[in-house]
C-alpha positions as CSV (number, residue, x, y, z in Angstrom):
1,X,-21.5,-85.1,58.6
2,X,-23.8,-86.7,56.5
3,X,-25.7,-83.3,55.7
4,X,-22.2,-81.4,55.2
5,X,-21.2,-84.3,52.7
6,X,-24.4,-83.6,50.6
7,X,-23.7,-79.8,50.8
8,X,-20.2,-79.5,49.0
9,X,-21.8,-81.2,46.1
10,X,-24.3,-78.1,46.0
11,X,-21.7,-75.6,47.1
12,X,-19.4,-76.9,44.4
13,X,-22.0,-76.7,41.3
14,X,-23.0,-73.0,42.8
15,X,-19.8,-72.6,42.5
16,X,-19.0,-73.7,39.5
17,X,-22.5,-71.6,37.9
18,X,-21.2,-68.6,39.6
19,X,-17.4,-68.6,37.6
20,X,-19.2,-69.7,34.5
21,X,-21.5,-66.5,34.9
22,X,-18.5,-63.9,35.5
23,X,-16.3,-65.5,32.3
24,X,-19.0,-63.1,30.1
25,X,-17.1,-60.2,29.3
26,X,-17.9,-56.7,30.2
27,X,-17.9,-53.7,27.5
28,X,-18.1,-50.2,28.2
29,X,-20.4,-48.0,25.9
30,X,-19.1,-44.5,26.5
31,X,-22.2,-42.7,26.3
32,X,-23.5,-40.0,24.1
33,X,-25.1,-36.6,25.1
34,X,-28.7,-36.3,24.8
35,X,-28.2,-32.5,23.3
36,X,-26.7,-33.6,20.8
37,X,-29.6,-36.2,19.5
38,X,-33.1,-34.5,21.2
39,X,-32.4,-31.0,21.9
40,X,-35.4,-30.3,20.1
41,X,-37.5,-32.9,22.2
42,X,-40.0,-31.6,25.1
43,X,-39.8,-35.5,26.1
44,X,-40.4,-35.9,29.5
45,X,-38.2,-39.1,29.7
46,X,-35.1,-37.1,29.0
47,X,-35.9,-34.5,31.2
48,X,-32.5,-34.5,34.0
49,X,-30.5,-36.7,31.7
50,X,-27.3,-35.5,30.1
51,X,-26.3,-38.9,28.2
52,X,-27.5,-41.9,26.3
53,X,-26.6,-45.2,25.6
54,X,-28.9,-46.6,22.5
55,X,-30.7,-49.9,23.9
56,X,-30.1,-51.4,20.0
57,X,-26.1,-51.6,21.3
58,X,-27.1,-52.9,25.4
59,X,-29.2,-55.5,23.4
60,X,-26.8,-56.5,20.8
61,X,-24.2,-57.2,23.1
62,X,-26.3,-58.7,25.9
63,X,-27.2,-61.0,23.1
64,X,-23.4,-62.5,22.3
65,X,-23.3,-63.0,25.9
66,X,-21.7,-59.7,27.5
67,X,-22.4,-57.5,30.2
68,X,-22.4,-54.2,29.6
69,X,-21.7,-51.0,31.2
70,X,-22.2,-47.2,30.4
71,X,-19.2,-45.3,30.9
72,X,-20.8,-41.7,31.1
73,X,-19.1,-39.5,28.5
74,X,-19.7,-36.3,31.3
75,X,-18.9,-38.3,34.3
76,X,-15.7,-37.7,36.6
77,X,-12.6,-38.9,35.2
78,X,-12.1,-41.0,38.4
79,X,-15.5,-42.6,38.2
80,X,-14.0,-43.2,34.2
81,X,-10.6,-44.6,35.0
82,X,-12.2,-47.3,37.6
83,X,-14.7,-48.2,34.9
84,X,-11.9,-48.6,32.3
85,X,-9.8,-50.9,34.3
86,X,-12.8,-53.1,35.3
87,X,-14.2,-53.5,31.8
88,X,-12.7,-56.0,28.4
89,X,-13.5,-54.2,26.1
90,X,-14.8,-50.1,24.7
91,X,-17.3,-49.0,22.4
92,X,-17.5,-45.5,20.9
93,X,-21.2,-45.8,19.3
94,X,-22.1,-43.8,16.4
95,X,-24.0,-40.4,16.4
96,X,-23.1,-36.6,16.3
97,X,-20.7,-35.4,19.6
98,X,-20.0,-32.4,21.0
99,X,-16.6,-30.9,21.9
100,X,-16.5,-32.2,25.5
101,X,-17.1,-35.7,24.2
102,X,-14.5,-35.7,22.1
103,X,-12.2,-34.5,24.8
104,X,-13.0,-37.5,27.0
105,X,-13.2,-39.8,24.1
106,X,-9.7,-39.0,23.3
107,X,-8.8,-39.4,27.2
108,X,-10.3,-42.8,27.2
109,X,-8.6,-43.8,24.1
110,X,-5.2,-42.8,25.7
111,X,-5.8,-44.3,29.3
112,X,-7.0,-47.7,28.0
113,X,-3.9,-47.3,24.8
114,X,-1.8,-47.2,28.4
115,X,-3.6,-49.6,30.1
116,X,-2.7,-52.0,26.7
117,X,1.0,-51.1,26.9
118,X,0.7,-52.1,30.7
119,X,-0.3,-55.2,29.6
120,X,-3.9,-55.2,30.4
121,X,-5.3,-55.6,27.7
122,X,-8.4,-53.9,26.2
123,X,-10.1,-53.5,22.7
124,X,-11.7,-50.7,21.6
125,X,-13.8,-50.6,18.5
126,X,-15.9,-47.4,17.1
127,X,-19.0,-47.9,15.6
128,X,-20.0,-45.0,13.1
């Protein structure tokens, strides 16, 4: 009993470090397509990717204390919509799009604008 009684206190604080951890918000960066940005690249890093997410935004939000999470501008809408209603917050970064990004750009907008109505509520902001 003595050893359980010593444990709680431990349990407790893990606890407690663990529900301090999760109150950091999480933001979805819809992504942007790497055509768009490196189509004249012959970078092998890029090579198989169809998206991007500028580490300057990751780090800049990472450093106010959220987690972030790419929400794949070419990526099933179901994979989307369950991003969208685990995240508090979007982020349409800056940089030339193509028409299919726009189209699912304008799809997130209206889900979350519904989500919002629903009364969960999530900003958006749009970085240019």
């Amino acid at each position: 009993m003595k050893l359980l009684g010593s444990l709680i206190p431990l349990a407790l604080g893990a606890l407690s470090e663990l529900e301090e951890r999760n109150q950091r918000p999480i933001i979805g960066i819809v992504s942007n397509g790497i055509q768009d940005h490196f189509e004249n690249e012959e970078n092998a890093r890029i090579q198989g990717y169809t998206s991007y997410v500028s580490r300057n935004y990751v780090q800049t939000f990472e450093a106010a204390g959220a987690r972030v999470v790419p929400i794949v501008y070419n990526a099933d809408w179901e994979t989307t919509k369950e991003l969208l209603e685990k995240v508090n917050g979007i982020v349409y970064i800056g940089g030339g799009t193509n028409w299919e990004h726009f189209a699912k750009s304008r799809r997130i907008y209206e889900y979350v604008k519904n989500l919002n109505y629903q009364g969960h509520y999530v900003p958006i902001i749009g970085i240019c």
